[in-house]
N, C-alpha and C positions, 0 to 999 in steps of 0.2 A: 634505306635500311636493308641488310641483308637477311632471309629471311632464315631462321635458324630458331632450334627450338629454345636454345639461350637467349635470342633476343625478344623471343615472344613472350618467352617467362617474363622478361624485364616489362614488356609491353603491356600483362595483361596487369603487371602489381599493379603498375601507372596509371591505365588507361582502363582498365578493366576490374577495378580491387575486387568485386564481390567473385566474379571466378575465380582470381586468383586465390581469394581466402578462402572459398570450397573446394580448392585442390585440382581445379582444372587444369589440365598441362599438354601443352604440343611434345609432343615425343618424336615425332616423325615428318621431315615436309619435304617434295620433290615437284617436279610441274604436273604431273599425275594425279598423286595423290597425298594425303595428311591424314595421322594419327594423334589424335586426341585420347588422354587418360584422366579418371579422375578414381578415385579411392573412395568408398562408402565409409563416413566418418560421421563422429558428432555433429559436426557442424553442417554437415549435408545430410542428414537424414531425417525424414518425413516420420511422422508416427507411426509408419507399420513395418518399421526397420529398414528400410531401405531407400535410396538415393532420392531425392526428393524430385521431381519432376523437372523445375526448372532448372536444378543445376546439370541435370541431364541434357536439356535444350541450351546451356551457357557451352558445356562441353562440344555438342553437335552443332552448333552455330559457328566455333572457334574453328572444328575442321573443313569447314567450306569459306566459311570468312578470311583465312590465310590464303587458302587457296586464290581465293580473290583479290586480296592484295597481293599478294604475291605475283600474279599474273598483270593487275596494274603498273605495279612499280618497274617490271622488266618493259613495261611498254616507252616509260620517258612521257605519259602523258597524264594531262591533268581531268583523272575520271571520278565521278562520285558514284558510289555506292552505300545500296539499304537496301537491306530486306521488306520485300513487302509485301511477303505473305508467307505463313508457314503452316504444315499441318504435323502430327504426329499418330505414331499409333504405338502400344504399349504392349508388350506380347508374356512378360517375365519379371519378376518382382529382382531390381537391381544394387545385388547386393557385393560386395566383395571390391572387385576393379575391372572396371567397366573402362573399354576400350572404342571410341566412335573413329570409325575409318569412311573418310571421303574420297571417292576414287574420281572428281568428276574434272578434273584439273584440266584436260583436255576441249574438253565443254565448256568450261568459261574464258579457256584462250581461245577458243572460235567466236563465242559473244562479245568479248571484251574487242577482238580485230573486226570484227563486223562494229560494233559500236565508235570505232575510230574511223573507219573506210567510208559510211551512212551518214556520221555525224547525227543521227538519232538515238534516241532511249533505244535501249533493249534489257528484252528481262531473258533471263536465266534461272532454270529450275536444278537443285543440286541434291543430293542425297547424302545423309549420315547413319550410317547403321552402327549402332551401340552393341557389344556382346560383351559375355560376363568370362570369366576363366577357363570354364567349360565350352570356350566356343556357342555357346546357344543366344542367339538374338535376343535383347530385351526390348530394344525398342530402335525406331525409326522414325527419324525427322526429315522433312523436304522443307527446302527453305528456296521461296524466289525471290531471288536478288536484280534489281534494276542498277542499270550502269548508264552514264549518263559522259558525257563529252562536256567538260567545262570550257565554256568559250571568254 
């Protein structure tokens, strides 16, 4: 698949309906880095007016999760990947359109060629920082991703 924000759209209807239906969206992808957007809407918002938390973490997971596939599929090989561990922290009540940029692409094409080269598991730690229109942080998710050599 070529990695593009049109296919990912199509990706997450399929493969991922509940972000797609909270307005999740790849906007941006490169081997660097990805941009993730989602819009504070009825359907994603929590009781105290803004972005519900997890759709927040569906957004920040999509901009490192591409990244990661993305970096797989340029490799020609057969890798699994999951997360398996993640933390957050919340800084800004998320309202309006909320923007998560992943800059860590370069990070997981060194894990992802170690993980081919070792023929071992390797994990990988990535970053999504959320900000709202105003440029001001709301929030920040790490997510560690294990990659795996399927033999």
């Amino acid at each position: 698949m070529k990695f593009s924000p049109k296919n990912i759209y199509l990706f997450t209807m399929l493969k991922l309906p509940s972000a797609w239906i909270c307005g999740v969206r790849l906007t941006a992808i490169s081997s660097e880095k990805s941009i993730v957007k989602v819009k504070h809407r009825w359907i994603n918002q929590n009781p105290f007016q803004s972005i519900y938390f997890a759709v927040q973490a569906m957004a920040a997971e999509l901009s490192t999760g591409a990244l990661v596939m993305q970096s797989i599929e340029t490799t020609h090989q057969n890798i699994s990947m999951l997360v398996a561990e993640n933390n957050a922290s919340f800084s800004k009540k998320a309202t309006g359109r909320i923007t998560f940029k992943c800059k860590d692409g370069l990070h997981i094409n060194t894990a992802i060629a170690k993980t081919i080269t070792s023929k071992e598991s390797q994990t990988c730690w990535m970053k999504s920082i959320g900000k709202n229109e105003a440029g001001e942080v709301v929030s920040e998710f790490n997510f560690k991703w294990t990659l795996k050599l399927k033999v």
